[in-house]
C-alpha positions in Angstrom: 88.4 65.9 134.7 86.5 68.2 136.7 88.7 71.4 136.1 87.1 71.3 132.7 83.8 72.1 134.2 85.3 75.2 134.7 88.1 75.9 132.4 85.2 75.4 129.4 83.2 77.9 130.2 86.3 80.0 130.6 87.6 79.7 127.3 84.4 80.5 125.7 83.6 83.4 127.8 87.2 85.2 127.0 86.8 83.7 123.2 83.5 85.6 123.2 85.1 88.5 124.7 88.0 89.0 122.6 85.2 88.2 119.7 83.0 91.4 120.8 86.0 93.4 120.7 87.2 93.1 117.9 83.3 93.7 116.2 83.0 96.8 118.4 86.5 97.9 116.8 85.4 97.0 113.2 82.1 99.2 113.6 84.1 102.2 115.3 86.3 101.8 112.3 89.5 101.9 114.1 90.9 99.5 110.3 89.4 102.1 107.9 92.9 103.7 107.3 95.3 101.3 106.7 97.8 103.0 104.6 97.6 106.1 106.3 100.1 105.6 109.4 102.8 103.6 106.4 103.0 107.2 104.6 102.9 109.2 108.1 106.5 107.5 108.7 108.0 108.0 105.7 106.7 112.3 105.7 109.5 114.5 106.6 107.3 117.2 107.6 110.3 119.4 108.3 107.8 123.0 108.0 107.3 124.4 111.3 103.8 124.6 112.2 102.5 127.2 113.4 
């Protein structure tokens, strides 16, 4: 019982964590093109650039 003293605090800490990621990825707009890397596979790009 008393590990959850400290495994509590834990949890939230990392859960707040991975939280503030994931915000600072949404406003550095790492989702804004989603389709973009689907078509990137399927270019076959075969002209040499220069």
């Amino acid at each position: 019982m008393n590990m959850l003293i400290y495994l509590i605090p834990v949890a939230l800490l990392l859960g707040g964590l991975g939280l503030g990621a994931f915000l600072w990825s949404l406003r550095n707009g790492q989702y804004e093109d989603l389709d973009g890397a689907a078509w990137r596979v399927l270019d076959d790009d075969e002209t040499p650039r220069a």
